[in-house]
MARTORLO-975477 format. One record per residue (C-alpha): residue in three letters; x, y, z. Coordinates in steps of 0.02 Angstrom, whole numbers, padded with zeros to 5 digits, always signed. Example, Ala and Ser with C-alpha at 12.3 -4.5 7.8 and 13.67 -1.06 7.14 Angstrom:
2
ala+00615-00225+00390
ser+00684-00053+00357
END
This chain:
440
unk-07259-00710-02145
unk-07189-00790-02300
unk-07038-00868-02359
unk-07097-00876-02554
unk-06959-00777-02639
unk-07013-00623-02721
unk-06943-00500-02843
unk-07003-00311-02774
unk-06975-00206-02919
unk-06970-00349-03082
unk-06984-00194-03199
unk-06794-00130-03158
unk-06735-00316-03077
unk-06773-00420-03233
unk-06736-00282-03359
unk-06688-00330-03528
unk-06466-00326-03500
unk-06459-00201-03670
unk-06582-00087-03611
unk-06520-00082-03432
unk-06355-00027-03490
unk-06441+00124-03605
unk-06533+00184-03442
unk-06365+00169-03354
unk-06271+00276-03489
unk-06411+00404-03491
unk-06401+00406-03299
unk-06207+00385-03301
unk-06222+00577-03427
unk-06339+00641-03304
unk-06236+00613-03148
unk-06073+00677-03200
unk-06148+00832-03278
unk-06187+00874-03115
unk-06041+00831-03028
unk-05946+00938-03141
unk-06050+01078-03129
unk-06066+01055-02921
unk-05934+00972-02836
unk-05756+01105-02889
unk-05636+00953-02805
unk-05698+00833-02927
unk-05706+00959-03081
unk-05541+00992-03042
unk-05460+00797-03049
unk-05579+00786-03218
unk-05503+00936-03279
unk-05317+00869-03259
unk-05364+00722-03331
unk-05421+00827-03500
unk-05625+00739-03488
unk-05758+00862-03506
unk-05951+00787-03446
unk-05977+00774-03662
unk-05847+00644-03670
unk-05959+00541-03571
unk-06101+00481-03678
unk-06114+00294-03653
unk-06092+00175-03508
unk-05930+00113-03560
unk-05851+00296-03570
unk-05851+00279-03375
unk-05669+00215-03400
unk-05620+00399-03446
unk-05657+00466-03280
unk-05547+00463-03134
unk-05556+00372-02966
unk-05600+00412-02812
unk-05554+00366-02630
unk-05589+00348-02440
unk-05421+00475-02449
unk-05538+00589-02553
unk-05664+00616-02437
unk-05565+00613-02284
unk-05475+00785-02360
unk-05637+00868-02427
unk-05739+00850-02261
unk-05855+00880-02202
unk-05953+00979-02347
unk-05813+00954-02503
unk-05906+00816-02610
unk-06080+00882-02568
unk-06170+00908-02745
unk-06314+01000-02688
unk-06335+01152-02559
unk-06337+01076-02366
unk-06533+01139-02373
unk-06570+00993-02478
unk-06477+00875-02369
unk-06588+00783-02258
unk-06479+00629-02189
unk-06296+00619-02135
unk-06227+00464-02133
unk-06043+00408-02096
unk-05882+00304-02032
unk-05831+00307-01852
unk-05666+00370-01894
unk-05569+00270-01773
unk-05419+00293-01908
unk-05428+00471-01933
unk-05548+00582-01985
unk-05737+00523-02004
unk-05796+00521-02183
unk-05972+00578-02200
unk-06109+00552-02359
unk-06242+00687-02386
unk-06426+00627-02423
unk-06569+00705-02516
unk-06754+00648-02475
unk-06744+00555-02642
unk-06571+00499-02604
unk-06650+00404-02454
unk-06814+00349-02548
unk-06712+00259-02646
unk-06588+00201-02530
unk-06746+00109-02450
unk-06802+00021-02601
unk-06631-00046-02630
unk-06647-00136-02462
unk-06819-00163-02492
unk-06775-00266-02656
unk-06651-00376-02497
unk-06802-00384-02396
unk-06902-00443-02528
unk-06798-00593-02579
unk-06804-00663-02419
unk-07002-00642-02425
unk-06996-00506-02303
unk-07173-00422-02284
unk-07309-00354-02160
unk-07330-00532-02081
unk-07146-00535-02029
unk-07047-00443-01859
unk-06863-00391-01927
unk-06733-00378-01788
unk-06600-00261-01840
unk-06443-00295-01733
unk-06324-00190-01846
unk-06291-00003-01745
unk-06388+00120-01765
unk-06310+00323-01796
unk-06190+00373-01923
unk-06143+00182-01982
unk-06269+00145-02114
unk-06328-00026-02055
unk-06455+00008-01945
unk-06555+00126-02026
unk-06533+00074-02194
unk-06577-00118-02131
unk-06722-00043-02027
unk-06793+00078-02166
unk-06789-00045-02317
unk-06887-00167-02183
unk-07039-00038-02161
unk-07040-00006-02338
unk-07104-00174-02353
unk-07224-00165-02216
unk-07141-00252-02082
unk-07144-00252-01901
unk-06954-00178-01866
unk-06876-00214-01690
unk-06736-00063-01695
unk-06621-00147-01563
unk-06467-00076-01620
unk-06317-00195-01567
unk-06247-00261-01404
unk-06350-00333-01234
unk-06347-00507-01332
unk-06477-00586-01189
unk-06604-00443-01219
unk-06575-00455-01388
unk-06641-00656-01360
unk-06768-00617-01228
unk-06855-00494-01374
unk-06827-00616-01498
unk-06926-00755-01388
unk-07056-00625-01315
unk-07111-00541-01505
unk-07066-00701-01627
unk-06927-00614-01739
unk-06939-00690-01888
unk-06804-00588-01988
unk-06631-00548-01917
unk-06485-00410-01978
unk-06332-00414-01908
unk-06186-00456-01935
unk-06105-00641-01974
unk-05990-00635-01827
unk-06143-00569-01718
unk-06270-00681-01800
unk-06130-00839-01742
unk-06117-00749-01574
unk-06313-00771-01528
unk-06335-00944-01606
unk-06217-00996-01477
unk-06292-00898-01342
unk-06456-00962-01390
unk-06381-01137-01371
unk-06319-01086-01211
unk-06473-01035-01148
unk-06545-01206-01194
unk-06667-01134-01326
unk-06712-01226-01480
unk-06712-01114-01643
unk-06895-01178-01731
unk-06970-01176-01555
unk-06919-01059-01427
unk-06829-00945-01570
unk-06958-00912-01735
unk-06814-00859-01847
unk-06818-00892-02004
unk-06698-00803-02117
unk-06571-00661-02102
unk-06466-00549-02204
unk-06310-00499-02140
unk-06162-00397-02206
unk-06047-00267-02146
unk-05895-00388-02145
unk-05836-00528-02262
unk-05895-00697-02218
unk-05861-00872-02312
unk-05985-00993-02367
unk-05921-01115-02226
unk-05994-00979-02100
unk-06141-00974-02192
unk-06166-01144-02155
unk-06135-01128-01980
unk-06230-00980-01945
unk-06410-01095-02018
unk-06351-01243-01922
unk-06345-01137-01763
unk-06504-01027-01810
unk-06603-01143-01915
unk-06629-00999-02036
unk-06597-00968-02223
unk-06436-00844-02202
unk-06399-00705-02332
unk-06270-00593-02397
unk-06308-00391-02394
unk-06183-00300-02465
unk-06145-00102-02444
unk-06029+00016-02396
unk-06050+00209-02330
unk-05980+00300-02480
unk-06116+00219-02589
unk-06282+00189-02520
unk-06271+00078-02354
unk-06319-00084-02350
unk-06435-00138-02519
unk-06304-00080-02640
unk-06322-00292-02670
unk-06400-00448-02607
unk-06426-00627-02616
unk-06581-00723-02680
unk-06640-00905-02654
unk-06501-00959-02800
unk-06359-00881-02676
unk-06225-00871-02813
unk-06173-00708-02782
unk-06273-00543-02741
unk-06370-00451-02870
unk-06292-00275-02897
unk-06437-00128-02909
unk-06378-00101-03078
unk-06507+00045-03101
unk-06444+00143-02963
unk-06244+00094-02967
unk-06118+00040-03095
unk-06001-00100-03035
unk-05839-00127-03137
unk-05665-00239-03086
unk-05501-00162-03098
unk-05339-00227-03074
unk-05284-00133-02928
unk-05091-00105-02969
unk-05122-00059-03153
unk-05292+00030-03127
unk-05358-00054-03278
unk-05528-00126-03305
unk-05561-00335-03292
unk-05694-00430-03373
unk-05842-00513-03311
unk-05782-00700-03220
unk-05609-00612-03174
unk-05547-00573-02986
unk-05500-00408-02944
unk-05553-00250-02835
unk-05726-00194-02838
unk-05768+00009-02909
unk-05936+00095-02920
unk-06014+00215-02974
unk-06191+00290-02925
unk-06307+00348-03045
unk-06448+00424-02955
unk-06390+00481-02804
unk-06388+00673-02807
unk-06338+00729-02637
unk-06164+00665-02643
unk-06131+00556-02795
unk-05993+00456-02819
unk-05890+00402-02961
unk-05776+00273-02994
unk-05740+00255-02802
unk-05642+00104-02772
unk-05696+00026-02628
unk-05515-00107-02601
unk-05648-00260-02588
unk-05571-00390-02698
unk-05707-00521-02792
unk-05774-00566-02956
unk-05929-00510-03059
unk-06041-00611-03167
unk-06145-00586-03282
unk-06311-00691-03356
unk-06475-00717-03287
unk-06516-00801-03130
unk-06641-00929-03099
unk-06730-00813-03000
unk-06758-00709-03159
unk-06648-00567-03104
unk-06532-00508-03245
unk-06447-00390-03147
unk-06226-00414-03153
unk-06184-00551-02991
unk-06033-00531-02873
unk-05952-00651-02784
unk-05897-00661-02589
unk-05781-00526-02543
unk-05624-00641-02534
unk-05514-00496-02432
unk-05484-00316-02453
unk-05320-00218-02535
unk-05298-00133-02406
unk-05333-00279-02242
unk-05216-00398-02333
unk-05084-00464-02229
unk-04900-00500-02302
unk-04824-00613-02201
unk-04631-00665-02263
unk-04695-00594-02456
unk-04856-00676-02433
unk-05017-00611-02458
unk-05130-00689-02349
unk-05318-00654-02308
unk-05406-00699-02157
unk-05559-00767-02242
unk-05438-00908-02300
unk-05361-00964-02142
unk-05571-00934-02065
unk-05625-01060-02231
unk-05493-01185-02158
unk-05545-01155-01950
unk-05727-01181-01991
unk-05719-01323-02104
unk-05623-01416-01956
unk-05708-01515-01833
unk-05702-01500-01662
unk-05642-01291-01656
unk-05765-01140-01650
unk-05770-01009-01793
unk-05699-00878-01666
unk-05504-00846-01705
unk-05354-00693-01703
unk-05223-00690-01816
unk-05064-00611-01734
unk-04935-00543-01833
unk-04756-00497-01767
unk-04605-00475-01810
unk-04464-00581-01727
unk-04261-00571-01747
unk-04324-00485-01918
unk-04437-00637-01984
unk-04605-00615-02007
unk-04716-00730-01908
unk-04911-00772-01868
unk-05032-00851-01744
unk-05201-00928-01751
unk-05289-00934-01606
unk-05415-01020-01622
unk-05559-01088-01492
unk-05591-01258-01465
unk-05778-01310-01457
unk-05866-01326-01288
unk-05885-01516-01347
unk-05720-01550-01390
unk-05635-01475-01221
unk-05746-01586-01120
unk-05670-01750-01207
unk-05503-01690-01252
unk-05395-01735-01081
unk-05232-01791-01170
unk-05088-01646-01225
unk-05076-01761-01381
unk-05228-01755-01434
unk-05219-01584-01415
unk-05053-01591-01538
unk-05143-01675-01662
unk-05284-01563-01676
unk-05158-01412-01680
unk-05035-01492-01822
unk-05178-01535-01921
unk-05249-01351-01935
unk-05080-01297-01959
unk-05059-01406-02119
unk-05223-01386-02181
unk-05179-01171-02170
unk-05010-01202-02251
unk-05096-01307-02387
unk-05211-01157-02425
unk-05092-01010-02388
unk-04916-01091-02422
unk-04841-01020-02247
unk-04797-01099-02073
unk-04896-01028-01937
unk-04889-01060-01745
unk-05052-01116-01723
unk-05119-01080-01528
unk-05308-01181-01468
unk-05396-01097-01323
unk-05536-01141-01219
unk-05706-01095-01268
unk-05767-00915-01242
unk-05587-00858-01208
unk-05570-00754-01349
unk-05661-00563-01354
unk-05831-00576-01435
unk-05899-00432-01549
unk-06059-00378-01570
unk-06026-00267-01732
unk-05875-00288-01852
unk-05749-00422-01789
unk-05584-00360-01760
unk-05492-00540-01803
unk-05305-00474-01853
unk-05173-00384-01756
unk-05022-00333-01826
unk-04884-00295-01708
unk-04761-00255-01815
unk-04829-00065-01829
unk-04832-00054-01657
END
């Protein structure tokens, strides 16, 4: 195996910035020609916004065209957005649809080729190759995680353990019995088994060969970064994708980890404000569009995905000049307001994990209560901490000074609640961490 950092496909990763952005706008032309032509919902919203595929001849014309949204395919499914005849569709892949109707994305062969060298570009970062046994924890079936994790793995040759998620002590006893070197899962998951691996008295270096992971599917801070390699001993990295795009791949870490390179040959990434719709520069916060360029099976364009985070440009000292973007600091549409304000979990998590002597599992409970607004942490204590802790004051301390520390960062009073270790549900995909009772 080896940990040297490489760069799988330099000729499109290190790309001069000027001619990267001429391949986009000739790819950018390409794409919504055939959109137009193919897909009648989408001619239709270009139509009534008076842009024909001509107007489109450079990469900056893409603020012409009109957005698109989980809403959109929700009302044209199952077939609606598909830009090619379902002959040439070899690969479904979609939401659970626990809200409402699935949403589904259509796949060409090519579609997935290249849907595997994105990942394969992850894989390669973290030195992923033949020598190494990838463990991919993510689920496996219509959410893209596991197969896009698991495909981008073989394209580099490795050994791929296809566990899917859940039955966390097999998951170890594999782990332990073929010396998985690479894990994908997600953060939550990947903080679940450290702890289980703890619990089991195994010591990551020795009984457990990991040595690096890349996990996505949910926003995680840089404090649970540093958790998850404390509990691991691994070099932990951020995957990012979502459905309506490619699956995971659409960006990544390297060794530099200040922010994920965007596959800038395949997508176009752009910040918008999200009330006023209107395009933000590089280095400024705001919600997070693309735009795929190659895809042909089901393209989209302009789809705003409601992650909120900043883009950056400039080279990396890896020598990737591909456009950066920062941690996904909440979503539009996952944002709490609590008493008029907006608050995001992954602040009150950045304030739990930072604190000493609690475990980075917690619930935010929202209610409403004689008409105020109000909200509960719960938050675990750490199996350390609970064995020493045998006075209700000290207990008070602990819970006023996380209560401070979350006003400091979020400017609201909270009731803040400290359980016993383990009591809190444990997930083994996306962590379900706030519940709102006032829509109940």
């Amino acid at each position: 195996m080896s940990a040297e950092p490489k760069i799988y496909q330099p000729e499109m990763e290190c790309m001069d910035v000027e001619e990267r952005r001429k391949l986009q706008g000739e790819r950018l032309r390409e794409t919504v020609k055939h959109e137009y032509e193919n897909v009648p919902f989408y001619r239709e919203r270009m139509d009534a916004k008076g842009v024909k595929p001509e107007d489109i001849q450079t990469v900056d014309d893409i603020v012409k065209l009109p957005f698109m949204q989980k809403t959109d395919l929700r009302d044209t499914f199952p077939f609606g957005l598909f830009a090619v005849p379902n002959e040439e569709i070899v690969r479904i892949q979609g939401s659970s649809g626990t809200t409402g109707k699935p949403i589904v994305s259509g796949y060409t062969e090519n579609d997935v080729k290249i849907w595997s060298e994105m990942v394969a570009r992850a894989m390669a970062s973290i030195g992923a190759d033949k020598e190494d046994i990838v463990q991919v924890c993510y689920g496996y079936g219509l959410f893209t995680g596991g197969l896009g994790a698991h495909q981008g793995a073989t394209e580099v040759g490795a050994m791929v353990i296809p566990m899917s998620s859940g039955n966390t002590q097999r998951q170890i006893m594999m782990m332990q019995e073929l010396g998985t070197t690479v894990l994908c899962c997600t953060p939550s998951y990947a903080t679940y088994l450290g702890e289980a691996i703890h619990d089991a008295g195994l010591v990551p270096k020795k009984d457990i060969k990991l040595r690096a992971g890349l996990f996505g599917a949910e926003p995680w801070t840089e404090a649970m970064r540093q958790k998850i390699e404390e509990l691991l001993g691994i070099d932990a990295r951020d995957i990012y994708g979502l459905t309506e795009i490619a699956g995971p791949g659409v960006a990544f870490e390297c060794f530099a980890k200040n922010g994920a390179h965007i596959n800038e040959d395949h997508v176009i990434a752009e910040i918008i404000d999200p009330v006023t719709e209107e395009q933000l520069p590089y280095g400024t916060a705001g919600e997070l569009v693309f735009t795929t360029i190659t895809k042909k099976g089901m393209p989209m364009l302009r789809y705003r995905t409601h992650d909120i985070c900043t883009l950056y440009a400039g080279k990396c000292e890896c020598g990737r000049t591909t456009v950066r973007m920062g941690r996904i600091t909440g979503r539009t549409d996952d944002m709490i307001v609590v008493r008029g304000v907006n608050v995001f979990p992954s602040q009150i998590e950045t304030v739990l994990v930072k604190t000493a002597g609690v475990a980075p599992h917690y619930q935010l409970i929202v209610d409403r209560v004689n008409s105020s607004d109000t909200l509960e942490v719960k938050v675990e204590m750490t199996e350390e901490v609970f064995a020493l802790t045998d006075s209700l004051g000290e207990m008070q301390r602990l819970q006023k000074y996380i209560k401070d520390q979350i006003k400091s960062v979020v400017g609201i009073s909270t009731k803040v609640t400290i359980v016993a270790p383990k009591s809190l549900p444990r997930s083994e995909g996306k962590a379900k961490r706030v519940f709102d009772n006032r829509k109940m």
